[in-house]
C-alpha positions as CSV (number, residue, x, y, z in Angstrom):
1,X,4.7,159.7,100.1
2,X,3.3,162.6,102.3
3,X,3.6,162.5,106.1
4,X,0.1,161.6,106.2
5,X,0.1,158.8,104.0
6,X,3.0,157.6,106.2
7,X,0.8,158.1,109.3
8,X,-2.7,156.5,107.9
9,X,-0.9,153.6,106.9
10,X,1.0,153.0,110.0
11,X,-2.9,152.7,111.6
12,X,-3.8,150.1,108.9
13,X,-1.5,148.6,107.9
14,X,2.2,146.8,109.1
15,X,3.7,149.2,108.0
16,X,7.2,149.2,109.8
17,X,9.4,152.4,111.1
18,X,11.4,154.0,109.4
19,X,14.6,154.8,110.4
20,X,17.0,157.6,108.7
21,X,18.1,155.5,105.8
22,X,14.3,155.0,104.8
23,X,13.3,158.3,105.2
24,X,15.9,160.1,103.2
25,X,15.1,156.9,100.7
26,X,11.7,158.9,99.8
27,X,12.1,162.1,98.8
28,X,8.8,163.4,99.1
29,X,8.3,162.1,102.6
30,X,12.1,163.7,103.2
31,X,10.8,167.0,102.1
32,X,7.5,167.0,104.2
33,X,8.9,165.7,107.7
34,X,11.6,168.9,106.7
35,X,9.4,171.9,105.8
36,X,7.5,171.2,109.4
37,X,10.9,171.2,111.5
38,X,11.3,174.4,109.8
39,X,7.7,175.8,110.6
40,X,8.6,174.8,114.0
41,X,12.0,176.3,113.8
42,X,13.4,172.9,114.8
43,X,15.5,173.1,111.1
44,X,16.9,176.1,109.2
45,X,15.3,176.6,105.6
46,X,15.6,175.2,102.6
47,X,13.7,171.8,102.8
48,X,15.6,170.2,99.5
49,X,14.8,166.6,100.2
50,X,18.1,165.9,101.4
51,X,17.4,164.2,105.0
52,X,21.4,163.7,106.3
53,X,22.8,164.8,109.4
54,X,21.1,168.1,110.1
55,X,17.9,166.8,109.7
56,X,18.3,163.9,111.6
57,X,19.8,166.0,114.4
58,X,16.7,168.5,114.1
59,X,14.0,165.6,114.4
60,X,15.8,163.8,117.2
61,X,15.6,167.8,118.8
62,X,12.2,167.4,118.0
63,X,11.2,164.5,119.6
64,X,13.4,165.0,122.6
65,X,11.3,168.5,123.2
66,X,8.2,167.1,122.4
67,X,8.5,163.8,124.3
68,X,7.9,166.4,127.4
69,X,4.2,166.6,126.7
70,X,3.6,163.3,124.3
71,X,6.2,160.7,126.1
72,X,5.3,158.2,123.9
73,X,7.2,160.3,121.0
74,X,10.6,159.3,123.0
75,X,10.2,155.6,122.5
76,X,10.9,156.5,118.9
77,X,14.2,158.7,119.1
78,X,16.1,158.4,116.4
79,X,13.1,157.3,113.4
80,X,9.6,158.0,111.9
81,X,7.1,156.0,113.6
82,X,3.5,156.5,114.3
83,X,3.9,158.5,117.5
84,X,6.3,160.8,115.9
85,X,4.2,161.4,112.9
86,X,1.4,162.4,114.7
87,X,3.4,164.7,116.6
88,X,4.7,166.4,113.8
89,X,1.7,167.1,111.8
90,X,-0.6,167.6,115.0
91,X,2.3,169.8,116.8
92,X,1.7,173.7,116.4
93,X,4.5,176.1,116.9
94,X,2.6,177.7,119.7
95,X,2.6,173.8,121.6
96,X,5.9,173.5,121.5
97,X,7.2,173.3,125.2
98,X,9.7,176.3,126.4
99,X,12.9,174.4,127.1
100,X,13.2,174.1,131.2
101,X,16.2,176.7,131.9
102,X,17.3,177.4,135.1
103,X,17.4,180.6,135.9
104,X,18.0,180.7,139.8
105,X,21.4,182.6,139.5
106,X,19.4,185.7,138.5
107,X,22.4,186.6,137.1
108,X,22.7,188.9,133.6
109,X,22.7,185.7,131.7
110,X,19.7,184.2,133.1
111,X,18.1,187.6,133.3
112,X,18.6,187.7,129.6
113,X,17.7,184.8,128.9
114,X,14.7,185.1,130.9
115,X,13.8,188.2,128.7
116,X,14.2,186.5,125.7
117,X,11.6,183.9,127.1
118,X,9.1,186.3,128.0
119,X,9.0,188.2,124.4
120,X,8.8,184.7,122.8
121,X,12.1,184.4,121.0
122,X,13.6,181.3,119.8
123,X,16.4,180.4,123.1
124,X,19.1,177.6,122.3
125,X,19.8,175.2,124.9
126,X,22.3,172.3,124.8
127,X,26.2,172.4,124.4
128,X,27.6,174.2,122.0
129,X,24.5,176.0,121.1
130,X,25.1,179.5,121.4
131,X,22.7,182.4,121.5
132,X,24.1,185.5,120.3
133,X,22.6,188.7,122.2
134,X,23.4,192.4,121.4
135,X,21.6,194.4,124.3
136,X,21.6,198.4,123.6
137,X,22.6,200.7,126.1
138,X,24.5,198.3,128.8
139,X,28.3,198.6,129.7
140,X,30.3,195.2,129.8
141,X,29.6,195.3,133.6
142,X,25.9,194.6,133.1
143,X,24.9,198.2,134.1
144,X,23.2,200.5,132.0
145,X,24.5,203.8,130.4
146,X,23.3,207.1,128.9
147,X,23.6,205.1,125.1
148,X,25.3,208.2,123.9
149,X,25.4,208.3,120.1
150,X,28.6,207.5,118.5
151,X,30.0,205.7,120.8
152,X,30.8,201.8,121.4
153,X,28.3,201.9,124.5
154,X,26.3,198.3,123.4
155,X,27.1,194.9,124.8
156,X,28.1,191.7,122.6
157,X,27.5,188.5,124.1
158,X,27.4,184.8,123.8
159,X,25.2,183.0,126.1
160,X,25.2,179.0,126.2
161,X,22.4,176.7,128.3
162,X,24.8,173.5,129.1
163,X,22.3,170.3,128.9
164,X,24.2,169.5,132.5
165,X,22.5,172.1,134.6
166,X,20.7,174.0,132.1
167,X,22.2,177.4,133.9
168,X,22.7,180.0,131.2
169,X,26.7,181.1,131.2
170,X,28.3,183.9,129.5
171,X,30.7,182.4,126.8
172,X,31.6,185.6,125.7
173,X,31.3,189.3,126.7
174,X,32.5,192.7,124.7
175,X,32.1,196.6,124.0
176,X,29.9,196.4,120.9
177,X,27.9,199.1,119.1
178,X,24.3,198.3,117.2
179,X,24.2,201.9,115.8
180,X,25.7,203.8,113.1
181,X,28.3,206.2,113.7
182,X,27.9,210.1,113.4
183,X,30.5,209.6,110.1
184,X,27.5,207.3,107.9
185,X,24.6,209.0,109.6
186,X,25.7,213.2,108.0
187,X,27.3,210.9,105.2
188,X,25.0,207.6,104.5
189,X,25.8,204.9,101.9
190,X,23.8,203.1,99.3
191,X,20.0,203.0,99.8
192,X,20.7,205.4,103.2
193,X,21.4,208.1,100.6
194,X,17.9,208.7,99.9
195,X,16.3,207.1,103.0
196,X,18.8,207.6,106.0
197,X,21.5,205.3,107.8
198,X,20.3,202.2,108.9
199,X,19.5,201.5,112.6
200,X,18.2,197.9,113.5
201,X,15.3,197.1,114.9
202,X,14.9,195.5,118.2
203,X,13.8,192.0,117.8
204,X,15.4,188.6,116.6
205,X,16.5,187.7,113.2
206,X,18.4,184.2,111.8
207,X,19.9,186.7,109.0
208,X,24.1,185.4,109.4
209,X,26.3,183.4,108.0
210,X,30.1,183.0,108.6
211,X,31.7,185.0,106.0
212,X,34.0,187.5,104.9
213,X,33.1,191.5,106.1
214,X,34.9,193.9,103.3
215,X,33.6,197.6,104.3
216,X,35.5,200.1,102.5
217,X,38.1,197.0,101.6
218,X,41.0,198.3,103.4
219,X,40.7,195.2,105.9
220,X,38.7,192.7,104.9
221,X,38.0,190.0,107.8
222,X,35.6,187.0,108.9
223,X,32.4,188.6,110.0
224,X,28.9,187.0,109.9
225,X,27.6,188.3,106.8
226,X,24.0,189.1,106.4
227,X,22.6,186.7,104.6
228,X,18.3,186.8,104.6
229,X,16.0,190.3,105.5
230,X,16.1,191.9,108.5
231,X,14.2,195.3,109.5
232,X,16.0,198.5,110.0
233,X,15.0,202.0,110.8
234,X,16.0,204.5,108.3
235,X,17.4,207.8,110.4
236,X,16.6,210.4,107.2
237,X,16.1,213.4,109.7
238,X,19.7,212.7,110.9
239,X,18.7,212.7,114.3
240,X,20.4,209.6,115.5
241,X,17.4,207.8,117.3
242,X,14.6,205.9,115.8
243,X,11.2,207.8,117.3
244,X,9.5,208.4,113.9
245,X,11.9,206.9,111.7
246,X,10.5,204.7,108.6
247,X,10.9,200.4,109.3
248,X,13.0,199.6,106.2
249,X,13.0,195.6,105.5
250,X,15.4,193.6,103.3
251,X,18.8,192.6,102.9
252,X,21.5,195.5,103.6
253,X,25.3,194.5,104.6
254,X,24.2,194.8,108.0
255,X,27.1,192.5,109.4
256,X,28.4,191.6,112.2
257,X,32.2,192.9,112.4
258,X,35.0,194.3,114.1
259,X,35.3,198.2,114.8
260,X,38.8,198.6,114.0
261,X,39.8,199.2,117.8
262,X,38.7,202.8,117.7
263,X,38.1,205.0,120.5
264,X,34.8,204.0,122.8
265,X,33.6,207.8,122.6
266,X,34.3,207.6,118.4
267,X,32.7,205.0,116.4
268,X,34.0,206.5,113.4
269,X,33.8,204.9,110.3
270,X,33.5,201.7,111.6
271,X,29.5,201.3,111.9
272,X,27.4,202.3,109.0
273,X,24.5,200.0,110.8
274,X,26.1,196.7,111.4
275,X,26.7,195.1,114.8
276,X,30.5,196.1,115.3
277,X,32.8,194.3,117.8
278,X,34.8,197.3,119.2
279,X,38.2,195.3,119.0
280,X,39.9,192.8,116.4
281,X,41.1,190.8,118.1
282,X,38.0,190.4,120.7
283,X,36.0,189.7,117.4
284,X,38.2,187.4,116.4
285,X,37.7,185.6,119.5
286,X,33.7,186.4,119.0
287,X,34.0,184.4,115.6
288,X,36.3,181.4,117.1
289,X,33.8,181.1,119.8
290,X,30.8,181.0,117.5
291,X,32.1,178.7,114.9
292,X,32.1,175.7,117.9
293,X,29.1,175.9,117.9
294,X,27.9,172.2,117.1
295,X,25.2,173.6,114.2
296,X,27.4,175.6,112.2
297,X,30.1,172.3,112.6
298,X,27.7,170.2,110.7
299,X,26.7,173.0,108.6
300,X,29.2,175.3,107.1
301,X,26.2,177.7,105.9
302,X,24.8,177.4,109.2
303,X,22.2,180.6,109.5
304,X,23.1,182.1,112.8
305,X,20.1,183.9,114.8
306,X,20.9,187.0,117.0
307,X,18.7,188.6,119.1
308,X,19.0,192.6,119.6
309,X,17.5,193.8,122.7
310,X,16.9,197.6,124.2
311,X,19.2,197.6,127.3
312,X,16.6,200.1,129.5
313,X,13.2,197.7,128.7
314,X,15.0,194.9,129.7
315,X,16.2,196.4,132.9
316,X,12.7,197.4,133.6
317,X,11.4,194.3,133.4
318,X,14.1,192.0,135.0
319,X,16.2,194.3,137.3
320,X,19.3,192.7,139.0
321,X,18.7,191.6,142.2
């Protein structure tokens, strides 16, 4: 049955709860409650019907955030009953409560975090939920540069919200670059041949999977792998910036890898366009770090969101204290 079916006979009928079993019993049902914890970005696509441990913990995650504004939904944690139901097919994305972080450290964490909040992009919060940042133009200090071109100038970080305090902490903090290097922008590959390197677009994407980074296949190494379309600017006049460059869209090895521990004033041939980890083994501690994280544990082909920010706007708007 439909969600709705589900909900108009809970109101006239005796129709009982349903608890996981029952729910992943009926397919249909199974599909529907799915396809709306992905609208609401509760549960990473495809909705296949299949309602085991993922979605279970993505509808408890629902009703624990929604129970903040409908507490009657937290009576039911845990199974589909008639609060719930109505919660999920009355619920729009733009009701769903902004998780309660505290951000009275004003530290770079929270100030990030706080950013991240304010241009509406999806924040994880919980143990073991990491939200993986790339912000343009800052040193590993938390202090802007000049964002030279060429050079491993871009911060990489991990930032966890702990369900004890709800204080966003740096997990993890490295040199990084989010550009090409001078090497791929005079000498682009593949579709930057006729259209420019690739340089990505500020914004958040869930566009990663742990996998296996090959480049030119002299060291191939665990990476997160680009796995679903994300937008890049295409740098055809050479210039290395993106003022007046073309917004290219689709699925282009941009991964996230290590830079071969080249020089910080050389990127080399180590960024074509792909989020590059200045240091192996750093990056190796990046991926160790990441793969704890509780989603990707239940889910091998967890689809990891990263959120790429311009280091000077978000300095202007949330300057340390």
């Amino acid at each position: 049955m439909r969600l709705g079916n589900f909900y108009q006979a809970k109101q006239t009928t005796n129709l009982r709860d349903y608890g996981i079993e029952a729910i992943a019993a009926d397919k249909e049902l199974a599909t529907h409650i799915q396809e709306i914890l992905v609208w609401l970005q509760f549960l990473d696509p495809p909705a296949d019907g299949k309602f085991g441990p993922i979605s279970t913990d993505a509808l408890i995650d629902f009703q624990d955030i929604i129970s903040k504004i409908r507490p009657e939904v937290a009576q039911e944690k845990g199974f589909l009953g008639i609060a719930t139901a109505k919660a999920l097919l009355e619920i729009k994305p733009t009701n769903v409560p902004r998780p309660n972080v505290n951000y009275s450290r004003n530290d770079l964490a929270a100030r990030l975090i706080k950013y991240m909040a304010e241009m509406n992009y999806q924040i994880s919060v919980g143990d073991r939920k990491y939200n993986i940042v790339y912000v343009e133009g800052m040193d590993t200090d938390g202090s802007l540069n000049n964002d030279a071109p060429n050079e491993f100038n871009d911060l990489r970080l991990v930032i966890e919200i702990p369900d004890s305090n709800l204080i966003p902490i740096i997990k993890g903090n490295w040199e990084a670059t989010t550009e090409p290097g001078t090497a791929y922008t005079i000498n682009p590959m593949g579709r930057g041949i006729e259209f420019g390197a690739a340089r990505i677009a500020f914004g958040q994407y869930k566009a990663w999977r742990v996998g296996t980074h090959f480049g030119g296949g002299a060291e191939p190494h665990e990476a997160l792998v680009q796995d679903t379309p994300i937008s890049v600017y295409r740098d055809k006049n050479k210039d290395m910036i993106r003022k007046g460059d073309f917004l290219d869209t689709g699925n282009f090895d941009i991964n996230q890898h290590w830079g071969y521990d080249y020089p910080r004033t050389d990127i080399s041939f180590a960024g074509a366009g792909c989020l590059v980890g200045r240091f192996r083994e750093e990056h190796k501690d990046f991926m160790a770090l990441i793969k704890q994280d509780k989603r990707y544990q239940r889910n091998k082909s967890y689809l990891f969101l990263t959120t790429i920010i311009p280091g000077d706007n978000f300095v202007a708007k949330f300057p340390a204290s």
